[in-house]
N, C-alpha and C positions, 0 to 999 in steps of 0.2 A: 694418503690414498692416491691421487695424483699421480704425485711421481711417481708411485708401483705403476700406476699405468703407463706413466710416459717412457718410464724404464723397459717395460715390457713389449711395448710398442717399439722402443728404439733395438732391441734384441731380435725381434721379428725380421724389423728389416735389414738387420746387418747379415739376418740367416737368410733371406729371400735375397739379399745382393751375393751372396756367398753361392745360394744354388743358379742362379743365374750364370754365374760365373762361370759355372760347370755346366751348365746346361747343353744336352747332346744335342749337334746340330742336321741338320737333315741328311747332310752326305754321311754322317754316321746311324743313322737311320736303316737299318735291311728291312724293306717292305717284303713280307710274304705274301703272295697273290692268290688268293682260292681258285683250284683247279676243276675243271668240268671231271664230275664222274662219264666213264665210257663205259660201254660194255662192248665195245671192237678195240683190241688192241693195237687194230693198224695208226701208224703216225700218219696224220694228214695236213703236209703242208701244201698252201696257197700260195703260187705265184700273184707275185704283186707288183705292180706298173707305179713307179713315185715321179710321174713325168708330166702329171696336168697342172696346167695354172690358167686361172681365171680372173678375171679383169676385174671384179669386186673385190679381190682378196693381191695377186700380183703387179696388179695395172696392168695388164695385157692378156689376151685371148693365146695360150701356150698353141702351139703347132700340131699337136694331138688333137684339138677341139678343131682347127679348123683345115687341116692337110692345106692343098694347093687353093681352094678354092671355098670350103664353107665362112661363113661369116655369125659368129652363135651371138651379136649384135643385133642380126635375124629376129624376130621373133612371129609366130606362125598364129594362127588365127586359136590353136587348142593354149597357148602363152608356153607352144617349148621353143627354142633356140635352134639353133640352125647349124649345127654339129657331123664333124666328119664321121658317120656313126649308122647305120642300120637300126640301131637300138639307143634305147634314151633312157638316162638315169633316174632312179625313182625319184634322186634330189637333186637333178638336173645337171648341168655341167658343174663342175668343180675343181679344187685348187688343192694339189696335194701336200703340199704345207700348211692346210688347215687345220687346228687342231680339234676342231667340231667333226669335220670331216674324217680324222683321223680315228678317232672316237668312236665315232658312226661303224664304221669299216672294221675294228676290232672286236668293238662287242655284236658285231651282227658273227664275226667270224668264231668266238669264243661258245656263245650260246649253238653254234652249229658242231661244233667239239672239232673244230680244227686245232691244232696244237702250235701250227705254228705257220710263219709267214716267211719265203722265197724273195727275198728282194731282186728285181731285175734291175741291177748294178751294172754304171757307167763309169765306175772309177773316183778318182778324187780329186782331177784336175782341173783346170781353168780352162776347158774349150769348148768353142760350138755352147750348149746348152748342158755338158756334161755337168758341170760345177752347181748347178740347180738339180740336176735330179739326184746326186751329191748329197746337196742340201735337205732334200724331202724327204729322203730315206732316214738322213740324221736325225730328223721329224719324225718319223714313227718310231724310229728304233726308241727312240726318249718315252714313249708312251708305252712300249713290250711290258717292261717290269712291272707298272703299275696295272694292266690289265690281265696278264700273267700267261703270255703266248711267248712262243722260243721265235728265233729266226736263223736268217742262215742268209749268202749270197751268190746268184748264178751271175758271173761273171761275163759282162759282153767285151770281153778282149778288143775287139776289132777295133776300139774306138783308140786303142795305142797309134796307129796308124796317124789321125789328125791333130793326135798330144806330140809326136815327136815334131813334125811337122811345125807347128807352130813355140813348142818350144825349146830347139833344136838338141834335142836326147834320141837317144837311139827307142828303137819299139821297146824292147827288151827292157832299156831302164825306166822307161814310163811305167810299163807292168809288174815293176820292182817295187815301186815307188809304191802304186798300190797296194800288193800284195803286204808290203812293210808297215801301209795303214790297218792294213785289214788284221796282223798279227799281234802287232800293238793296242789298237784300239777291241776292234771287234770282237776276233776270237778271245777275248779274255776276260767278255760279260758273262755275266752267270746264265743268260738271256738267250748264247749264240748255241747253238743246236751241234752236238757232238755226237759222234757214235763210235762207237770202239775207243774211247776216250781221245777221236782227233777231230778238229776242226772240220765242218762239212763245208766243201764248196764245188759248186757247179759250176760251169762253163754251157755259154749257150754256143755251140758250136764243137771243139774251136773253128773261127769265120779265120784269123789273120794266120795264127803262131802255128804252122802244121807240117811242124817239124820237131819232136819229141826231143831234140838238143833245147832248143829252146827253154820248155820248159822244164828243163832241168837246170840250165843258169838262170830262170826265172824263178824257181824255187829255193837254191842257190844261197837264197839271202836268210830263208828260214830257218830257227831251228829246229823245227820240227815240222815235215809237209804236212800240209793239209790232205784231210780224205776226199780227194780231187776225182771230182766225176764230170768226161763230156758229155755231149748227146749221144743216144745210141745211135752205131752205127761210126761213131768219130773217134775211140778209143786207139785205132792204129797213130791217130796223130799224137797223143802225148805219152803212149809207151809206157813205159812201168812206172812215171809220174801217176798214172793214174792208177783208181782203186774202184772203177768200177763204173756205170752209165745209166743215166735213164733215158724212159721214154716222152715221149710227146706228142702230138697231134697222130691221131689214125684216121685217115679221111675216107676209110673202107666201112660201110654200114656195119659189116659181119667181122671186124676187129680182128681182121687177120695178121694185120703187123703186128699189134701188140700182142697175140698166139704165138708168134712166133719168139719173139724178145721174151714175155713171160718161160716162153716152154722149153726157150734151149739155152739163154745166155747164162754162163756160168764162168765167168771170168772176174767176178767181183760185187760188190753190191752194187743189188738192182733197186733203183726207184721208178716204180710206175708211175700212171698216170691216169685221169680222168677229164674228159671237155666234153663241156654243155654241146657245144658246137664248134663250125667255122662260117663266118658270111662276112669278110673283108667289104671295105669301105676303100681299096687302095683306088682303081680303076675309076670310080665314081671321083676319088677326092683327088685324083690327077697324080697317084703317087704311085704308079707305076699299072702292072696287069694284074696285079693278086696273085695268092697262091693255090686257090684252089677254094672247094664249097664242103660243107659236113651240117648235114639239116639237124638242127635241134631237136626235129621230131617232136614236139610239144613235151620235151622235158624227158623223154623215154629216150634220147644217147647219152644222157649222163647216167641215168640210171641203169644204161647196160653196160657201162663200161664200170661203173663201179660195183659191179655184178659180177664181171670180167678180174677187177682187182681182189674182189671175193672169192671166186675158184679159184686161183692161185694160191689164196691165205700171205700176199702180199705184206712185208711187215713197214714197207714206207709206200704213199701215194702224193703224188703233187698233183694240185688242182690246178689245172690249167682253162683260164686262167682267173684272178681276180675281178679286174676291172680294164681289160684290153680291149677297147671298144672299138677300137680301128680295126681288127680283126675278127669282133663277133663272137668274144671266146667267152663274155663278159659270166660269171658268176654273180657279180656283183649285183642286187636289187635293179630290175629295171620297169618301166613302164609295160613294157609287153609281157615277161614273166613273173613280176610281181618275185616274192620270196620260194620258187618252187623250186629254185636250185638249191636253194637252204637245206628248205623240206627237206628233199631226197639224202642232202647229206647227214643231217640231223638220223634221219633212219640209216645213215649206213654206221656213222658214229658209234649211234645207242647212246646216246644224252636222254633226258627226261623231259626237255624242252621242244616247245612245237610251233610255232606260225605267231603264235600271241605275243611269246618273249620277243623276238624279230621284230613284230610291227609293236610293237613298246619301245624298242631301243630307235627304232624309226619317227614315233613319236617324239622319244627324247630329244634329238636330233633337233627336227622340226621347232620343238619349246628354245633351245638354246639360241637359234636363227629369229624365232619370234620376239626372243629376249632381251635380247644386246640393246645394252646401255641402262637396263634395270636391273640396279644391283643387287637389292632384293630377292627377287626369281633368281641372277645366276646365280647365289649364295645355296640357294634351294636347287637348282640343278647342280650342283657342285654335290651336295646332299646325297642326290640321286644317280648320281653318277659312281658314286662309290658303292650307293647299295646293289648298281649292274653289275660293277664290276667284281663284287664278292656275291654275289649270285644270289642277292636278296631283291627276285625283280617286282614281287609283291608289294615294298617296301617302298620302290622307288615309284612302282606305278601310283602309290596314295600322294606323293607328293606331286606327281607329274601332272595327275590330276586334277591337282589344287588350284593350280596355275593358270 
């Protein structure tokens, strides 16, 4: 009897070393992510800012938190920090390569039925600061799949300009060079945001390249162009490279500019637009005179402006913006509005979700920062994190709870 067993036991594990053996490893692995029910079919992407770093997390206060002159070292007698900003985060200043913070920012944006996220893209190079915001974007993009939000990239060209410069290539092949990242890498996650079956990208401008040759030896290198859209109003610069424009900020109460781009432009796809506001921080922070002012109105201009992308029956909208806080555009959770920007979108969405799921996943947040370094709890946030992100937030609030 023994040996039957010892026999048995040794069969076991020659069959457990044998599955092992085969055992699928993570990159073969396709996470399917649950998707928010809508009942608006407009797609709504969020511009998103991958440009802050914080001194807890980078070793250094990034140049967004403190323009010419703030010190977020500072701190003020209510314990906020001293930030180039009008407005102050609900989680205070932060570091966009955190992956807590990353977290945070997704699942506030999934629960509000955004579908997907606008990265405001510096390229891929080594200069000036471009190579960290670079970095940070590669840092959320890593997080898209598993929370199950698309992206895309609005291209800030102009920074070709300081890449050839320092590393003596013409403008033209610095913007090669990118766009060669962006066809290789990017467009070819299941992740990156397509319509009419081509790659979307935006340009914010174009600020440098405004000369539509250009971007045709800039495109040149593809095989296949991307469905390349500038700001409205910029389409004469890249010429039949492009496939159409959106809008951005209307700093008119009564949303005449965007009347006007919604009601006449018919030259290719239109993506609109939606902002809380405008109240720049530049003038104050010594970074120049601003560009101008757009009252928040206590949460009633974004809610008329996506009232505005409603008469239209708009089939894409970009939120302008995320988390721009140098400019006041902040959707992002803050001290003064608390989750009201959410709100509004959650009702323009038609998600099922209301203020609770928000200040849960806000909670969440808070737990994982109370956490660190007990293994324990983050093994149970880890728990919980999963049941946000599959939309079981009942589930995760009994653990969060617990905690």
């Amino acid at each position: 009897m023994i040996s039957l067993i010892t026999g048995i036991t040794m069969l076991f594990s020659v069959w457990l070393t044998g599955c092992k053996d085969q055992e699928v490893t993570p990159d073969e692995v396709k996470y399917e992510p649950v998707l928010v029910d809508k009942t608006n079919a407009t797609k709504l992407y969020m511009h998103y800012m991958p440009w802050f770093q914080s001194k807890d997390f980078s070793g250094l206060w990034g140049s967004h938190w403190r323009m010419a002159n703030s010190n977020p070292d500072n701190i003020d007698g209510e314990g906020k920090r001293d930030i180039a900003a009008h407005y102050y985060p609900l989680i205070g200043p932060y570091d966009s390569a955190d992956p807590d913070v990353i977290e945070y920012h997704l699942l506030l944006m999934k629960y509000a039925g955004i579908d997907g996220v606008l990265i405001d893209w510096y390229g891929t190079h080594k200069a000036l600061d471009y190579h960290v915001n670079f970095a940070n974007s590669d840092a959320l993009v890593s997080k898209l799949d598993t929370i199950g939000l698309g992206f895309g990239i609005v291209y800030e060209e102009y920074t070709v300009e300081a890449v050839a410069t320092r590393k003596n290539i013409t403008e033209v092949e610095a913007a090669q060079q990118d766009i060669e990242f962006l066809e290789t890498d990017y467009f070819t996650r299941d992740q990156y945001i397509s319509i009419n079956d081509r790659p979307l990208l935006l340009t914010f401008g174009p600020r440098y390249f405004r000369d539509a040759d250009d971007w045709t030896e800039i495109f040149s290198i593809t095989e296949e162009k991307p469905l390349f859209l500038p700001l409205w109003g910029h389409d004469y610069y890249v010429g039949s490279n492009g496939g159409g424009e959106f809008s951005w900020v209307d700093f008119n109460t009564d949303m005449r500019d965007l009347d006007n781009f919604y009601s006449t432009y018919k030259d290719g796809l239109l993506v609109g637009s939606a902002c809380p506001g405008f109240d720049d921080y530049y003038k104050e922070g010594g970074w120049g005179e601003g560009y101008g002012y757009l009252s928040h109105r206590g949460g009633q201009t974004l809610e008329d402006q996506l009232a505005k992308a409603a008469e239209y029956n708009l089939d894409y909208v970009q939120l302008v913006t995320w988390n721009d806080f140098g400019e006041g555009t902040m959707i992002e959770p803050t001290d003064e509005f608390g989750f009201q920007f959410l709100e509004s979108i959650q009702n323009f969405s038609g998600v099922t979700y209301g203020v609770e799921e928000l200040e849960l996943v806000h909670q969440y947040y808070s737990k994982r920062k109370e956490s660190k370094g007990n293994e324990g709890a983050m093994e149970k946030l880890d728990e919980a994190f999963l049941h946000l992100s599959e939309l079981r937030p009942e589930k995760a609030s009994e653990i969060i709870n617990q905690l």
